[in-house]
mmCIF file as Biopython writes it, N, C-alpha, C and O atoms, coordinates in Angstrom:
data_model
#
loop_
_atom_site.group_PDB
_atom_site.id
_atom_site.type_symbol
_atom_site.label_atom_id
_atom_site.label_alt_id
_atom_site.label_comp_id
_atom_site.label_asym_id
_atom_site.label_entity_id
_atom_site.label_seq_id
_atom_site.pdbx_PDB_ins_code
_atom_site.Cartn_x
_atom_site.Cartn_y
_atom_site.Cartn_z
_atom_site.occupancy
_atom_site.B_iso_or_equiv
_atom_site.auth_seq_id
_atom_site.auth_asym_id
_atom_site.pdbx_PDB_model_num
ATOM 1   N N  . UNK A ? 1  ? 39.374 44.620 10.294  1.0 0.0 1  A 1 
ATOM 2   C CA . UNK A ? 1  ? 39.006 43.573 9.381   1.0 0.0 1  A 1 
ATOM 3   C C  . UNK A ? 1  ? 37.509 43.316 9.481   1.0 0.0 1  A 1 
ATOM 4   O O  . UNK A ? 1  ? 36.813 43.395 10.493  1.0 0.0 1  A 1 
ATOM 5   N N  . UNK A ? 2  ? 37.113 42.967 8.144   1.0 0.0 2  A 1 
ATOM 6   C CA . UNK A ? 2  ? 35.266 42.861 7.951   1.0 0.0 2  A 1 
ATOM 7   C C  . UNK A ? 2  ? 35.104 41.195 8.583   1.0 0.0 2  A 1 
ATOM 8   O O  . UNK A ? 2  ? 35.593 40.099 8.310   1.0 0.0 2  A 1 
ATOM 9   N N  . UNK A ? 3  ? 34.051 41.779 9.642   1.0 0.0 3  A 1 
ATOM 10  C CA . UNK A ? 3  ? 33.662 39.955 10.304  1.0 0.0 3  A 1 
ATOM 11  C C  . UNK A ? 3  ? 32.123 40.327 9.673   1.0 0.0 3  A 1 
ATOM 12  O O  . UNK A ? 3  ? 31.442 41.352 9.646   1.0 0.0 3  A 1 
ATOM 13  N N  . UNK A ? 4  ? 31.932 38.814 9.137   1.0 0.0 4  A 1 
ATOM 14  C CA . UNK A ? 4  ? 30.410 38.092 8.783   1.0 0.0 4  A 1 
ATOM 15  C C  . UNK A ? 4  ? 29.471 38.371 9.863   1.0 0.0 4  A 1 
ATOM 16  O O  . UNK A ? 4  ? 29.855 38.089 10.998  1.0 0.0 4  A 1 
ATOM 17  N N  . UNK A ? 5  ? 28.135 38.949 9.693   1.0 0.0 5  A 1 
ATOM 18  C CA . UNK A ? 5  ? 27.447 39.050 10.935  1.0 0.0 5  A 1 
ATOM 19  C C  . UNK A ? 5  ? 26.890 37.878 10.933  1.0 0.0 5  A 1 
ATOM 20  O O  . UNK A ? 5  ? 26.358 37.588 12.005  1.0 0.0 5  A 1 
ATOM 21  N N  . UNK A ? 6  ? 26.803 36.851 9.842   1.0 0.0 6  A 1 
ATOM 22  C CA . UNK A ? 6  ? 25.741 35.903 9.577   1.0 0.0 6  A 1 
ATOM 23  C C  . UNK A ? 6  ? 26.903 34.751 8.882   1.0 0.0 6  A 1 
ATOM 24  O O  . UNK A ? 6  ? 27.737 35.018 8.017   1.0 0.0 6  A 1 
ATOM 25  N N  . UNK A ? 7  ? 26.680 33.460 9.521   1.0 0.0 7  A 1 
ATOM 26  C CA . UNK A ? 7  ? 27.278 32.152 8.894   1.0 0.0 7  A 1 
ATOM 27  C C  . UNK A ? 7  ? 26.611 32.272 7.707   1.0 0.0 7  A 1 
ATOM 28  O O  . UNK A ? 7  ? 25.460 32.619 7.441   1.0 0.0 7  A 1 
ATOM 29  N N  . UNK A ? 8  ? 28.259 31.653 6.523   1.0 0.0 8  A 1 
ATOM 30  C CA . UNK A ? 8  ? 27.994 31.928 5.262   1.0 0.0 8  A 1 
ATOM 31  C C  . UNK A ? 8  ? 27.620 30.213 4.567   1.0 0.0 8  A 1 
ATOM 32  O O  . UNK A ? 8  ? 28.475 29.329 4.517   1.0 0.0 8  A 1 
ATOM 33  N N  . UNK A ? 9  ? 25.917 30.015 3.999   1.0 0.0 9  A 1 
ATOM 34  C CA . UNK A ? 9  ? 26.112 28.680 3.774   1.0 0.0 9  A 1 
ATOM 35  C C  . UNK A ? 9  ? 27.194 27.805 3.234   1.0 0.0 9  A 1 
ATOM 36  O O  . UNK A ? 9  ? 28.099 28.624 3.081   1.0 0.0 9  A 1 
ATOM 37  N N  . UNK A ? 10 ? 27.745 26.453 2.784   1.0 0.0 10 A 1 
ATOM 38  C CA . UNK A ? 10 ? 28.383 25.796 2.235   1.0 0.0 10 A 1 
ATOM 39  C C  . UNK A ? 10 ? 28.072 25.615 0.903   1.0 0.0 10 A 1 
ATOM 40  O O  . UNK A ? 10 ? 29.117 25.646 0.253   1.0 0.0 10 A 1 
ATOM 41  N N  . UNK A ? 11 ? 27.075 25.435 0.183   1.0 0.0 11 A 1 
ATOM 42  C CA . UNK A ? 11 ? 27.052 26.120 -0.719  1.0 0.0 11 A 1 
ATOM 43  C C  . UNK A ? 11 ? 27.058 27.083 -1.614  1.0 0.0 11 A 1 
ATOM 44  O O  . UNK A ? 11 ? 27.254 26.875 -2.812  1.0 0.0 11 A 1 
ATOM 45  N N  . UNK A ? 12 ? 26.839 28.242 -1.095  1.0 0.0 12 A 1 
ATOM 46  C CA . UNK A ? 12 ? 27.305 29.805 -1.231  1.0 0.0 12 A 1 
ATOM 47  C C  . UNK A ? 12 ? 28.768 29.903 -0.746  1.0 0.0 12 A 1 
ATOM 48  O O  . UNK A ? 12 ? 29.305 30.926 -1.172  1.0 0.0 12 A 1 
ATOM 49  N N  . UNK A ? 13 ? 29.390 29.302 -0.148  1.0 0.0 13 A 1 
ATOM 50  C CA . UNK A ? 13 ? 31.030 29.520 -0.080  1.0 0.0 13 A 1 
ATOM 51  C C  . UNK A ? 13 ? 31.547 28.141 -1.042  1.0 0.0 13 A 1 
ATOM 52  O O  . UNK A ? 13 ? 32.753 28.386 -1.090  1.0 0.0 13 A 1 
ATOM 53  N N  . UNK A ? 14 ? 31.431 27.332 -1.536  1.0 0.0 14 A 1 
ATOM 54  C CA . UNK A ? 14 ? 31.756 26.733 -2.622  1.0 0.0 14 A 1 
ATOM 55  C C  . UNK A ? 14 ? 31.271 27.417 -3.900  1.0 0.0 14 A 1 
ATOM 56  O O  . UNK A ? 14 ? 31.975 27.336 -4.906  1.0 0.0 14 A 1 
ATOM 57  N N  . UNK A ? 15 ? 30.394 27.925 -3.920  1.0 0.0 15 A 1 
ATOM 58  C CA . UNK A ? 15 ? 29.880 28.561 -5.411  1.0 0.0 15 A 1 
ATOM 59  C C  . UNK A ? 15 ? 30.684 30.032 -5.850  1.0 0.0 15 A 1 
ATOM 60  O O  . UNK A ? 15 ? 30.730 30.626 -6.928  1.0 0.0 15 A 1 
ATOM 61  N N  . UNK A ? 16 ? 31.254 30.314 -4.587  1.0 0.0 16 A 1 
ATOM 62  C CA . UNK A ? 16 ? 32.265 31.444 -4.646  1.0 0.0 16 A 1 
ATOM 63  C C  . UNK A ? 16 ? 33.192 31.320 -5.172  1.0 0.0 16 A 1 
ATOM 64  O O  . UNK A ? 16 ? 33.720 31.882 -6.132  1.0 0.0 16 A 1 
ATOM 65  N N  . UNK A ? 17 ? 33.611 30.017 -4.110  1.0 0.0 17 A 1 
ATOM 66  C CA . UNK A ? 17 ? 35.070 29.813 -4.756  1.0 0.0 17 A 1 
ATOM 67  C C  . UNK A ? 17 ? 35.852 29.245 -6.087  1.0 0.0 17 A 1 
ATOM 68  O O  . UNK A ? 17 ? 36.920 29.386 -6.684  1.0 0.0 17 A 1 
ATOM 69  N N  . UNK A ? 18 ? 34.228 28.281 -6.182  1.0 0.0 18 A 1 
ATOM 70  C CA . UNK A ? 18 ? 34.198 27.861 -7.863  1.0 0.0 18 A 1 
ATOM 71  C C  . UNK A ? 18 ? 34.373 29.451 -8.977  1.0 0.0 18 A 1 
ATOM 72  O O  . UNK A ? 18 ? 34.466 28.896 -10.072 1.0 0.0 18 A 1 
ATOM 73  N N  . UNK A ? 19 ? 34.402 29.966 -9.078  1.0 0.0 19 A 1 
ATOM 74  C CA . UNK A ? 19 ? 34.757 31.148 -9.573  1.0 0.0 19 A 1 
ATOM 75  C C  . UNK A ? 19 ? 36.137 31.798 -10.166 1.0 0.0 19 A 1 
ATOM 76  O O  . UNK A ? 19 ? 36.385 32.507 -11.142 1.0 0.0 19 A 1 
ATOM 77  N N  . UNK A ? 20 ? 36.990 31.170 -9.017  1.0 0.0 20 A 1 
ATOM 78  C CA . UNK A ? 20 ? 38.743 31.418 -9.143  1.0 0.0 20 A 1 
ATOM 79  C C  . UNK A ? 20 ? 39.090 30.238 -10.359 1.0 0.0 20 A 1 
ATOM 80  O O  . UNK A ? 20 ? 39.004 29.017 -10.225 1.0 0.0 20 A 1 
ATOM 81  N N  . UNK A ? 21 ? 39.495 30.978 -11.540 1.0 0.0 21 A 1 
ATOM 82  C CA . UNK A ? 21 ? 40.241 29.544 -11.935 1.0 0.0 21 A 1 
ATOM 83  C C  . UNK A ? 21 ? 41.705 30.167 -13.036 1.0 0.0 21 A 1 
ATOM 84  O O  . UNK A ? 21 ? 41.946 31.287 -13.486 1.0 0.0 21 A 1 
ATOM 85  N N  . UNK A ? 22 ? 42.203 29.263 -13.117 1.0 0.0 22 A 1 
ATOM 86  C CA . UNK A ? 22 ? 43.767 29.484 -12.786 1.0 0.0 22 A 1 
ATOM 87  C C  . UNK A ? 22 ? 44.059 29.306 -14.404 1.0 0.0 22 A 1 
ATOM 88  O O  . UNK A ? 22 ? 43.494 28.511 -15.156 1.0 0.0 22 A 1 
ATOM 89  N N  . UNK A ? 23 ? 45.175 30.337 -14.765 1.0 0.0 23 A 1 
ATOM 90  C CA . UNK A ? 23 ? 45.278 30.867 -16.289 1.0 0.0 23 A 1 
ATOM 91  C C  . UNK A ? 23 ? 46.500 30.447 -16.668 1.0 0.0 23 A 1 
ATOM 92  O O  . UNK A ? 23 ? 47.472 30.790 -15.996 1.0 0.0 23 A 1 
ATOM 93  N N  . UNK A ? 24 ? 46.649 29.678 -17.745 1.0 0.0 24 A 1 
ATOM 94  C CA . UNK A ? 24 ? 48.221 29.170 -18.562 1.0 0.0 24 A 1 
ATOM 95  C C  . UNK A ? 24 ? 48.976 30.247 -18.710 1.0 0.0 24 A 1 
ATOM 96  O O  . UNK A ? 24 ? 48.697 31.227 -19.401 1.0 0.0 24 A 1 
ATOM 97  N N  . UNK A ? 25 ? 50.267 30.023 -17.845 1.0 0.0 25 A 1 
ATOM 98  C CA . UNK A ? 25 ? 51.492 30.816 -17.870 1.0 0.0 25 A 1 
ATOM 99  C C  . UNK A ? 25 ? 51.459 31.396 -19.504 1.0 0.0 25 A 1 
ATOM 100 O O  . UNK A ? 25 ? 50.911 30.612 -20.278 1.0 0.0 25 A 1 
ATOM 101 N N  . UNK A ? 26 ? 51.969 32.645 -20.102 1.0 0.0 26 A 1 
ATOM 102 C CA . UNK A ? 26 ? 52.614 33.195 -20.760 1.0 0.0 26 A 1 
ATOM 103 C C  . UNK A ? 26 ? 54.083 32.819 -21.051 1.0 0.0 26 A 1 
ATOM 104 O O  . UNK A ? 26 ? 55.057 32.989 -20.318 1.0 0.0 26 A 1 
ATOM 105 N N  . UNK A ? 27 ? 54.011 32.068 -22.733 1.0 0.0 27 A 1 
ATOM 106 C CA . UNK A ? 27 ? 55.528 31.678 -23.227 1.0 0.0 27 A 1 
ATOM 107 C C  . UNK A ? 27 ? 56.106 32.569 -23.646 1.0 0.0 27 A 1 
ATOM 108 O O  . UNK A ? 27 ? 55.422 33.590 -23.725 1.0 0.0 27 A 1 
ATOM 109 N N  . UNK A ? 28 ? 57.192 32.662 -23.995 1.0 0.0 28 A 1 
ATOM 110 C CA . UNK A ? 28 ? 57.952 33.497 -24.871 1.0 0.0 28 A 1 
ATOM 111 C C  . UNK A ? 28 ? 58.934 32.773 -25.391 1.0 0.0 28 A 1 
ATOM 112 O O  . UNK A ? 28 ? 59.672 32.135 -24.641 1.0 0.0 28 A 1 
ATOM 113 N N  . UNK A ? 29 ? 59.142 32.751 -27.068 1.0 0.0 29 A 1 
ATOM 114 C CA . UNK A ? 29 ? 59.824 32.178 -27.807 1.0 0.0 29 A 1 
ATOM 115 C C  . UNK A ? 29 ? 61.202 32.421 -27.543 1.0 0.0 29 A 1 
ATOM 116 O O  . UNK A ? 29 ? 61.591 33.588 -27.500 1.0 0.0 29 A 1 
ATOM 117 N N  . UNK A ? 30 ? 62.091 31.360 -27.337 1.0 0.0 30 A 1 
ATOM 118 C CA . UNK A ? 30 ? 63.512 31.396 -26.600 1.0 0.0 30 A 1 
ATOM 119 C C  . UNK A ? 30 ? 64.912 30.287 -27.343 1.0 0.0 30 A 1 
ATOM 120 O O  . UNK A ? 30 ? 65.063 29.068 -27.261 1.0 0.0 30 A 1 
ATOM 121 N N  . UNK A ? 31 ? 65.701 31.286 -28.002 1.0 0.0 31 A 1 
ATOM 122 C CA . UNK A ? 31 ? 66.503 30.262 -29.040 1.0 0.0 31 A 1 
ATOM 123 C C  . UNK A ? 31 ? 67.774 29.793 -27.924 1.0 0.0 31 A 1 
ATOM 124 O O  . UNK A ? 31 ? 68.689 30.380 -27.347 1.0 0.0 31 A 1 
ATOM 125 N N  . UNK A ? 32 ? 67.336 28.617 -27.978 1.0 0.0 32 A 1 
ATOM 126 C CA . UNK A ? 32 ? 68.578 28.040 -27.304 1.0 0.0 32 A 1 
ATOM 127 C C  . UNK A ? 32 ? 68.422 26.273 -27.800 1.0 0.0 32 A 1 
ATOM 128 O O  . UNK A ? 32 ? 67.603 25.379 -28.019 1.0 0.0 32 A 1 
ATOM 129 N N  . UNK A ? 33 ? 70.360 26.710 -27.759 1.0 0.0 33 A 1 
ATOM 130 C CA . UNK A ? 33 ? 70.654 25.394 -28.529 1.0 0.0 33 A 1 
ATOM 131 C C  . UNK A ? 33 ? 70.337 25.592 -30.326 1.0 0.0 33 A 1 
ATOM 132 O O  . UNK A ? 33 ? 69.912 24.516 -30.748 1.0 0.0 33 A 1 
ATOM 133 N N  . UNK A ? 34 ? 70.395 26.239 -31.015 1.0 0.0 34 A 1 
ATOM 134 C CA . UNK A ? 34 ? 70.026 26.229 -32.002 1.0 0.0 34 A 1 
ATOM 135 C C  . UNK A ? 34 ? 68.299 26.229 -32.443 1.0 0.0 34 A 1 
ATOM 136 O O  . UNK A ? 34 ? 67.824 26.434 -33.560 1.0 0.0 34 A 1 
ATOM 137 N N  . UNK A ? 35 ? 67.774 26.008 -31.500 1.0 0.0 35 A 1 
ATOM 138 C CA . UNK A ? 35 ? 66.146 25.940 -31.708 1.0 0.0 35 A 1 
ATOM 139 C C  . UNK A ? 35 ? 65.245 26.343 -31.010 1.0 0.0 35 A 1 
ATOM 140 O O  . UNK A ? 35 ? 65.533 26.251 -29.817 1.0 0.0 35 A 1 
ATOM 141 N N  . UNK A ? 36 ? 64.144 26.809 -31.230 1.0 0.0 36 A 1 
ATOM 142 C CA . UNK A ? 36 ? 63.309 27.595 -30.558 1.0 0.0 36 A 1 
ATOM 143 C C  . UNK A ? 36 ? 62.666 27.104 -29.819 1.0 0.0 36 A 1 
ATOM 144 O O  . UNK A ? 36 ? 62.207 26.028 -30.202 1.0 0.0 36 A 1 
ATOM 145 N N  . UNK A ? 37 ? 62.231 27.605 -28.271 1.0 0.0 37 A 1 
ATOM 146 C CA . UNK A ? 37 ? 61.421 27.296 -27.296 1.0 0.0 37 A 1 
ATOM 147 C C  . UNK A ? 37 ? 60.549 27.802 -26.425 1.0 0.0 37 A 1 
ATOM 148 O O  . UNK A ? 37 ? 60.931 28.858 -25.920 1.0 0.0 37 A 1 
ATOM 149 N N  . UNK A ? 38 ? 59.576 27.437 -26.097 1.0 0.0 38 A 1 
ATOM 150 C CA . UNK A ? 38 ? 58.649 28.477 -25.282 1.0 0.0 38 A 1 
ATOM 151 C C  . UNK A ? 38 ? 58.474 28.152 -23.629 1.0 0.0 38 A 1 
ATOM 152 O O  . UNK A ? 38 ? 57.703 27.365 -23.081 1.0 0.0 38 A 1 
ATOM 153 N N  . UNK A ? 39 ? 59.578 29.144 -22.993 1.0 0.0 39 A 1 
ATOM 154 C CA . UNK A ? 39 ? 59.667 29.541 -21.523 1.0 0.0 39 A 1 
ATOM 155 C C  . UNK A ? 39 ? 59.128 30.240 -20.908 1.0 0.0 39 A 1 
ATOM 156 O O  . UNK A ? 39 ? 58.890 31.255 -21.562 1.0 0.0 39 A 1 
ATOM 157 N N  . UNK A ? 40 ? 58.617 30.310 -19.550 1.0 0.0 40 A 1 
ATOM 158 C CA . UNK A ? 40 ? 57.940 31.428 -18.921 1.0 0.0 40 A 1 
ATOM 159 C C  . UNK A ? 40 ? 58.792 32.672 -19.175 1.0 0.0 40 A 1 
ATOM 160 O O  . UNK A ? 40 ? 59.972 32.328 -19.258 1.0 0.0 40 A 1 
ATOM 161 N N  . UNK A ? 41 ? 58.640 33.931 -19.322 1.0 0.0 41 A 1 
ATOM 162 C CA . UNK A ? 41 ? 59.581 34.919 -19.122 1.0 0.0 41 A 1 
ATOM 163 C C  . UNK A ? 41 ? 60.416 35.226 -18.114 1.0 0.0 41 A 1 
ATOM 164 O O  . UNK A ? 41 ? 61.328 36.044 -18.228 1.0 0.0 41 A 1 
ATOM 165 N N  . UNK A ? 42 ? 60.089 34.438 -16.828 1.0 0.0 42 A 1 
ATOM 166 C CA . UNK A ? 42 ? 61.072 35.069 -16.267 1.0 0.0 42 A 1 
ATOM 167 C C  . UNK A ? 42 ? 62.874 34.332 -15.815 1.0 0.0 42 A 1 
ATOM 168 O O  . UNK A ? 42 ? 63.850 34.763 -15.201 1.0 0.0 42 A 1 
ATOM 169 N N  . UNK A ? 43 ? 62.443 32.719 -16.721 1.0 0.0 43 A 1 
ATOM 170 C CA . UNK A ? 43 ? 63.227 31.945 -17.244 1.0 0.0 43 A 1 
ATOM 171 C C  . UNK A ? 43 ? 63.330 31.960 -18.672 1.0 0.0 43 A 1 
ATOM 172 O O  . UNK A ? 43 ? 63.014 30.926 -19.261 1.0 0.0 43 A 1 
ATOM 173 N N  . UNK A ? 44 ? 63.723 32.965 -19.341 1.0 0.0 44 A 1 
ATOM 174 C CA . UNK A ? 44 ? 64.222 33.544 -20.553 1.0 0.0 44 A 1 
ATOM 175 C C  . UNK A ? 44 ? 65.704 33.621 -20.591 1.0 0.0 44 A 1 
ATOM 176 O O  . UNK A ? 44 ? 66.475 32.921 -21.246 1.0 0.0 44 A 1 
ATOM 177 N N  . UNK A ? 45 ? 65.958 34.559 -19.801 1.0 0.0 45 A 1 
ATOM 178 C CA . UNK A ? 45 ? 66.840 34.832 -19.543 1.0 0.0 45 A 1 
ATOM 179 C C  . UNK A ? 45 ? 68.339 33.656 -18.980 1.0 0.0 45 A 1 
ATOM 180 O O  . UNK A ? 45 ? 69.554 33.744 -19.159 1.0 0.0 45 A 1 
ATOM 181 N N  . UNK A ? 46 ? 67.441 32.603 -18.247 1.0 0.0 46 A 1 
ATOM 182 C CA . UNK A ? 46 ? 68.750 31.542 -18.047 1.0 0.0 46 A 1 
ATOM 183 C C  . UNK A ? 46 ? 68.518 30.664 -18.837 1.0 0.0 46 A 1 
ATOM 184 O O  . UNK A ? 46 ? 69.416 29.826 -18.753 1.0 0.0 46 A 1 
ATOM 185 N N  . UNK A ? 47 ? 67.747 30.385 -19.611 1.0 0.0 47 A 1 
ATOM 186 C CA . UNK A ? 47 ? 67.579 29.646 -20.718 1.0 0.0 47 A 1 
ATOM 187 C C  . UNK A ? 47 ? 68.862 30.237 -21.845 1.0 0.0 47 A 1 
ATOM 188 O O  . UNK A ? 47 ? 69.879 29.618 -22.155 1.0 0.0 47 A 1 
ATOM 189 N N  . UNK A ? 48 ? 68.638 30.971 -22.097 1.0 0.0 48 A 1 
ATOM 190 C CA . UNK A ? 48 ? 69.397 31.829 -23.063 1.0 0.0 48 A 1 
ATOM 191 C C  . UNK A ? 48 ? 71.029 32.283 -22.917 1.0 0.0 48 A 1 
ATOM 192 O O  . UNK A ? 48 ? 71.826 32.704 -23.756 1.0 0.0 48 A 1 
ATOM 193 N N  . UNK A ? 49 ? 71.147 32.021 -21.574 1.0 0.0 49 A 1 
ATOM 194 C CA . UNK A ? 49 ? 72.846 31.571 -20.459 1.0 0.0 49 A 1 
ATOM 195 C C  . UNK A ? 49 ? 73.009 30.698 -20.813 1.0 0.0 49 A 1 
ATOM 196 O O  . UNK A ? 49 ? 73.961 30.624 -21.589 1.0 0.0 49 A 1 
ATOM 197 N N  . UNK A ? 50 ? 72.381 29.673 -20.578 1.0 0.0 50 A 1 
ATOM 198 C CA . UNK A ? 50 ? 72.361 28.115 -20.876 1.0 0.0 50 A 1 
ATOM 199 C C  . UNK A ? 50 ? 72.963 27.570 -19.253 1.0 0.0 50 A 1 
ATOM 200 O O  . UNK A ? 50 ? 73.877 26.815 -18.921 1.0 0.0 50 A 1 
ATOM 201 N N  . UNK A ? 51 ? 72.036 28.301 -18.556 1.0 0.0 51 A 1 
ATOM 202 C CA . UNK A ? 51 ? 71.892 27.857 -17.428 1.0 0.0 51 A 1 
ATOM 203 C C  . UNK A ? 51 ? 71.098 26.699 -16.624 1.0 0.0 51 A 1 
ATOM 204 O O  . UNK A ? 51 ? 71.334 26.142 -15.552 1.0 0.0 51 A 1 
ATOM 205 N N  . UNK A ? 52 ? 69.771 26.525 -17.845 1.0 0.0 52 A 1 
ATOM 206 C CA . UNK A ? 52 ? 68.952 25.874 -17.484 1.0 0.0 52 A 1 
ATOM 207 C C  . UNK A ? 52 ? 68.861 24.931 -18.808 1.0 0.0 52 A 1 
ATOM 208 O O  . UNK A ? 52 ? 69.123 25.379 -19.924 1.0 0.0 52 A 1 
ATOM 209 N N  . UNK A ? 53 ? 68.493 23.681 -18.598 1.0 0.0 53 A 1 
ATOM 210 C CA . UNK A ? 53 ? 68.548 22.539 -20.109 1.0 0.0 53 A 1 
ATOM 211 C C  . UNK A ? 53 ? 67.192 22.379 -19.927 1.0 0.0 53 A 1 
ATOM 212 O O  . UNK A ? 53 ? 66.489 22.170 -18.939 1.0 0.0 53 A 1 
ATOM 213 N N  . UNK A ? 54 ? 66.964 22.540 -21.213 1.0 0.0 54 A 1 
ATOM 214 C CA . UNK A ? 54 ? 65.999 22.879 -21.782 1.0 0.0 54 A 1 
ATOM 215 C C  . UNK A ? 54 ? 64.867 21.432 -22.658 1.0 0.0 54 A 1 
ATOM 216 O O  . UNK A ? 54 ? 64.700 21.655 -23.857 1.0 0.0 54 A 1 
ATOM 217 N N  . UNK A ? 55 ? 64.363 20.470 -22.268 1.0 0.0 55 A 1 
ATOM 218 C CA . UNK A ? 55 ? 64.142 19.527 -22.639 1.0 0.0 55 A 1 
ATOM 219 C C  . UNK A ? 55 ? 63.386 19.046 -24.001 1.0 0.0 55 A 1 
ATOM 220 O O  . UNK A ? 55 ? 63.236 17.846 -24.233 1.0 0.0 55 A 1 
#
């Protein structure tokens, strides 16, 4: 594993991390109950069981 030879400032490790930022799930249109809805995909599938109620 890579070790730092040199302490990394606090601002240069916040300005890094400001960088990561976090992306809206992917819907997919899902008929249940008579009407259409937008679920993550990988709750498609029990949506569509009618496993899961759907609000």
């Amino acid at each position: 594993m890579a070790v730092p030879k040199r302490k990394m400032s606090r601002s240069r490790t916040r300005s890094r991390r400001a960088q990561w930022k976090a992306s809206p799930p992917a819907l997919v249109p899902v008929d249940a109950g008579g009407r259409v809805v937008p679920v993550p995909p990988r709750l498609a599938r029990a949506v569509r069981e009618g496993r899961i109620d759907v609000p």
